[in-house]
N, C-alpha and C positions, 0 to 999 in steps of 0.2 A: 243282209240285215234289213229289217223294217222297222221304218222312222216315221212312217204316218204319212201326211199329205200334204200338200199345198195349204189346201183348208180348212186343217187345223190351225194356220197361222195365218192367212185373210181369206174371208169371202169374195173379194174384188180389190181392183184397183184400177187406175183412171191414169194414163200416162201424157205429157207432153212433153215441148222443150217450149223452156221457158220464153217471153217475148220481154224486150227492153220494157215495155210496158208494166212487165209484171216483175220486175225485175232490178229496175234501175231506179233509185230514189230522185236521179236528177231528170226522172224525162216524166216519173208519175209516185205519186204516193196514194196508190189506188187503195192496194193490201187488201187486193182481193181478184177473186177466178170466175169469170163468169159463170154461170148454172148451166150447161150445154148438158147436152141429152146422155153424155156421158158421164156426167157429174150426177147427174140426175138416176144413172142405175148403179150408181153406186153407193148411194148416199140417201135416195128416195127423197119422197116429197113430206114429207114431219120437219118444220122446223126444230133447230137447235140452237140455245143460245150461250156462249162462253162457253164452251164443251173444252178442257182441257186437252191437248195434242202433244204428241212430243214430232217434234221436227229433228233431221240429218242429215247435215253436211258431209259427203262421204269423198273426199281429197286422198292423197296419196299416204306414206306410210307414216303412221299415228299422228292423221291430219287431220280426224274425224271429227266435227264437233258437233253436239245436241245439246238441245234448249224444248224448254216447254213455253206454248202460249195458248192461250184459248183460240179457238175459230168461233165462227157463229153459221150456219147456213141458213139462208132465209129466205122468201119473198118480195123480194120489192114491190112487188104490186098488191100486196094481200091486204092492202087498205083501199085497192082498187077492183072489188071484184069483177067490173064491168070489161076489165083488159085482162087480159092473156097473162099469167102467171110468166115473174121474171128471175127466177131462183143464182144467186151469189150467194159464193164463200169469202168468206169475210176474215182474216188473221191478223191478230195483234201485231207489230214488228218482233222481232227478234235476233237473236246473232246468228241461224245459219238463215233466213232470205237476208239478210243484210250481208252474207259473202256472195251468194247466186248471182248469176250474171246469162243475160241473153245466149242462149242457144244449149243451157245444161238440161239432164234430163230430170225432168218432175217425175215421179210417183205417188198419188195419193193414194196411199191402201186403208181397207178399213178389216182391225180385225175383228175377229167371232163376238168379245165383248164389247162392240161397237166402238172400241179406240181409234180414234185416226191417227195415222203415219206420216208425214211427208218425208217423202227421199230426195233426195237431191245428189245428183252427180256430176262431172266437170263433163263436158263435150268430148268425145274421142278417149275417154278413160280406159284404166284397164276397168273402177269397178262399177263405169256407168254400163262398160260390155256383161259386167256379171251380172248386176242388176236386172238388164233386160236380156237375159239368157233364164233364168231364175222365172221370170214370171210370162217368159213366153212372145215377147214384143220384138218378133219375126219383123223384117223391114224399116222403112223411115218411118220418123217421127216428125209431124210437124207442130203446128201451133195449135191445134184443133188437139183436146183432150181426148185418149183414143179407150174403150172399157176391155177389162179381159176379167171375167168372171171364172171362180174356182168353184168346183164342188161337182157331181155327177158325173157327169163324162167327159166336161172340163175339166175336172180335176188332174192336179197330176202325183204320182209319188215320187217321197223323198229318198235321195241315196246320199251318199258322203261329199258329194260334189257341191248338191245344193245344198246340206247344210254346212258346209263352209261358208257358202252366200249369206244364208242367214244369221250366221254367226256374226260376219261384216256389217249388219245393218243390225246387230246389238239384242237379236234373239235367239237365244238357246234350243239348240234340236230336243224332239222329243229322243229320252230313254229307250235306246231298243230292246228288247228281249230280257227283263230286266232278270227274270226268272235262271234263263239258259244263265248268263252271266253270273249269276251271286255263286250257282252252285261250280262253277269252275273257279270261284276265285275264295269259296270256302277254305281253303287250309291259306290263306291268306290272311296275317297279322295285319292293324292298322296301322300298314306303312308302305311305301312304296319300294318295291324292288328295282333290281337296276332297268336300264333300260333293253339290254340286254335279255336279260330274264324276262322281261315281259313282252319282248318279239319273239322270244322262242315261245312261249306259252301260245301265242296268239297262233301262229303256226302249227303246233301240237293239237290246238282245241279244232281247227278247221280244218272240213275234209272241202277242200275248194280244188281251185286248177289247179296241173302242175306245171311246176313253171317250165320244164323243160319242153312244154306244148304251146304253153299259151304265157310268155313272162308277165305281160299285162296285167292280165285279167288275175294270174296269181300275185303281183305286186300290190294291186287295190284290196283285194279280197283280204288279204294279211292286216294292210295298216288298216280298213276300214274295221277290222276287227280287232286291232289291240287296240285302236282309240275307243271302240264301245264299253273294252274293257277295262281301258285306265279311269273312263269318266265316273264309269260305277264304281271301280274303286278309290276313285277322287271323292266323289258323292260320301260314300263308307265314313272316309279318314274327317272328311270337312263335315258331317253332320254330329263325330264324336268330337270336335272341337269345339262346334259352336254350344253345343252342351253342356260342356264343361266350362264355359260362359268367359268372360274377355275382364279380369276383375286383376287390379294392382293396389296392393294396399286400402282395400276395402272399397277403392275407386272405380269406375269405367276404366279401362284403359284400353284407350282411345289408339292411339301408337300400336298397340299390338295389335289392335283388330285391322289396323291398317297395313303394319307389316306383313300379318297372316293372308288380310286379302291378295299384296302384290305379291307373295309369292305363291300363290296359290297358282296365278294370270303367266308367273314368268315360267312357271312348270311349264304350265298347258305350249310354251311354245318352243322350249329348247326341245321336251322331249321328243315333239315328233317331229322332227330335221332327223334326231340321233334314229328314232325308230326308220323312219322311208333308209335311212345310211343301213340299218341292220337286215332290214327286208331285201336289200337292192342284191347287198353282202349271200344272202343265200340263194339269191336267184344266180346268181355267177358261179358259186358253189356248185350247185345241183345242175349248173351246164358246162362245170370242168374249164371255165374260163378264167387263165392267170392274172392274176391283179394284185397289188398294193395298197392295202386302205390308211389313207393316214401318211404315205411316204414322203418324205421331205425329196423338194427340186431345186430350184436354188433359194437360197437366202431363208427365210421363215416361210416358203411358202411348199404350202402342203394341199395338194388335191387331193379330194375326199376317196378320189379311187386312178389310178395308175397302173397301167395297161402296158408292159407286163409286170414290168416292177420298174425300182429305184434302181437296181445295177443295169439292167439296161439304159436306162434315162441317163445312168451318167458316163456311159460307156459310149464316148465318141463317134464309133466303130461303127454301135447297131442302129440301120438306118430308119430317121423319125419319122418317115412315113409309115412306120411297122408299130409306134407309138401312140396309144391316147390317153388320154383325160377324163373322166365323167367329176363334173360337181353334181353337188344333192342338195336341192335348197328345195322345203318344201313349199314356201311362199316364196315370191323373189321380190317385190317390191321395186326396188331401187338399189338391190344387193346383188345383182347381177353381174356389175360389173368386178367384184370383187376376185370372179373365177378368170377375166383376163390373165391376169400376174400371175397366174399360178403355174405355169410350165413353157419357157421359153421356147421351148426343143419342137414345141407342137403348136402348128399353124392353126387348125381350126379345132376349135378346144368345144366339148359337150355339156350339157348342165340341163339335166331330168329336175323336174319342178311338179305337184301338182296342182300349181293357181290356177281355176280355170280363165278363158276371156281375155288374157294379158292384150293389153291395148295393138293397136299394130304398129304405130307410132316406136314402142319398146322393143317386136321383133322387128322390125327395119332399122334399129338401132346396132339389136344383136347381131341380127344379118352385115353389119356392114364390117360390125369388130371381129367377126369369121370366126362368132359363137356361134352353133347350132342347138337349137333349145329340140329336149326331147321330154317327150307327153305321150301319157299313157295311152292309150286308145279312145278309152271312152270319155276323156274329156275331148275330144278333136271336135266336138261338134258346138263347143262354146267361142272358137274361134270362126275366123270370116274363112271364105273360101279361099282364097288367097293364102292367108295363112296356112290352112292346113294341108296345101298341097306344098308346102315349106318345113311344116315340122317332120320329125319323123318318131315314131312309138319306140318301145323298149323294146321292142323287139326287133326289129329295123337297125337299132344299136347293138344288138346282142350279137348281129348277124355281121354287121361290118366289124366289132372285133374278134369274133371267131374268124372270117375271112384273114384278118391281118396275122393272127396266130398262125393259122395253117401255112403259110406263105414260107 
């Protein structure tokens, strides 16, 4: 799929980590960045005055908070033409630098319509890892504003990986192929099918890997393409909504427009868990590997997939080393822990995710509760070195329980 570029959504950005100075209201109430030469190709030399900004807090799951305030960028000296030109950023207070704290990571991006951005990330985050994987800020960061400019042969393009990032920081990917899309989802009423139905669809319209070559690369290719197609057809259903306009007894109604939005937001995120489960579902198919989706182990707990099945798992007899697990969580947040409980019988239990970046802090966590997190391929390069000689791909998986079958 093609989703455009980088710079279509900033020209640049300007990175640090923050300093108590700029940072802590009991050591300075500066509320503001100096103009260093990095600030300076970002942002150029035109003052600006009260320029509305939106700022982000970006914490852990639905921790995110954003505020608007004006900046100023200016001169200090420009009443002194006889000294050297001494260019600050200037920010009103507001409630996400009022959470920031020494050592998070700053982003200031500016996009195509000259909006400024601040990002804000915690130290050691999973999404301060995505943040600076997204815009390319390879190594340390220190207190020095560091530039990375988009566009030519800086530029870079977007796939389903990155715009999940930018999703995170409250921008909408571009529409891809909106054309190819409408005409496969023409004999489509305004409504949505199961979820079901629209994983086989997406599989049916692509001529991609197969997965009995490459699971990978065919597990991405699938879900990046039923979400292009659920979005257009989300796009479809919510454009003949707002149409038909938000009206109760001759009134706004206010409630409804609000209901319609949360479930628009809660769609977007049950369905793709259920879709990467349906995708994963026929890559196991197509390589004649036995499994259980859904089988109950003990008590209510149910793994998303169970290797070879339930009578085995409760068959004393057959030995659990010949047993596994796979969860399917397409974010993990802080839900990760949920797949412990889920199978007593098996010692080190699996769980495919495609967040990319997850902190390392969270797999040394997993690592020690004798989870093994599996990731596609092509996200392995959002994590550290370290980590990714620890994860292992879907196919790496596929292979260790065909091995346990064969046995």
């Amino acid at each position: 799929m093609r989703y455009g570029s980088l710079s279509d959504h900033f020209t640049g950005i300007a990175a640090k980590r923050l300093t108590a100075v700029e940072a802590d209201t009991s050591v300075s109430n500066q509320h503001e960045f100096n103009g260093v030469a990095a600030l300076r190709q970002l942002l150029g030399t035109e003052r600006f005055d009260q320029r509305q900004s939106r700022f982000l807090w970006l914490g852990g799951e639905n921790e995110s908070v954003s505020d608007d305030a004006p900046v100023t960028w200016y001169d200090a000296r420009e009443r002194q033409p006889c000294r050297a030109a001494e260019w600050r950023l200037y920010f009103k207070s507001n409630a996400v630098m009022d959470l920031a704290v020494a050592g998070d990571l700053l982003v200031v991006g500016r996009r195509p319509d000259g909006e400024i951005m601040f990002l804000i990330a915690p130290q050691s985050s999973t999404l301060e890892n995505q943040i600076a994987w997204l815009f390319g800020l390879d190594g340390e960061l220190g207190a020095g504003f560091r530039y990375e400019g988009f566009g030519g042969a800086h530029d870079r393009g977007l796939d389903f990986v990155s715009n999940y990032v930018l999703e995170e920081i409250g921008i909408e990917p571009e529409e891809p192929e909106a054309d190819r899309l409408d005409r496969i989802l023409d004999g489509f009423e305004l409504a949505f099918p199961t979820s079901r139905v629209m994983s086989e669809l997406a599989r049916r319209s692509l001529d991609g890997p197969d997965p009995r070559d490459d699971p990978d690369a065919a597990l991405l290719s699938w879900i990046e393409f039923e979400e292009a197609l659920f979005r257009r057809l989300e796009r479809r259903i919510v454009a003949a909504r707002i149409e038909s306009g938000f009206l109760a007894g001759g009134s706004a109604d206010v409630d409804g427009f609000l209901q319609f939005s949360l479930s628009v937001q809660n769609r977007r995120k049950s369905r793709m868990g259920l879709s990467l489960e349906n995708h994963v579902e026929a890559v196991l198919a197509a390589r004649r590997i036995r499994y259980e989706r859904g089988a109950r182990t003990e008590g209510r707990s149910k793994p998303d997939f169970l290797f070879p099945g339930a009578a085995e798992y409760a068959d004393a007899a057959f030995d659990p080393a010949r047993l596994a697990m796979l969860g399917v969580k397409s974010t993990l947040k802080d839900r990760w822990r949920q797949v412990l409980a889920e199978a007593a019988r098996i010692t080190t239990k699996h769980l495919l995710t495609l967040e990319p970046g997850i902190s390392v802090h969270q797999t040394d966590e997993m690592a020690g509760h004798g989870l093994q997190l599996v990731v596609p391929r092509r996200l392995h390069p959002t994590f550290t070195e370290g980590q990714s000689a620890w994860l292992i791909d879907f196919g790496d998986f596929l292979e260790l329980i065909s091995a346990r079958q064969a046995l």
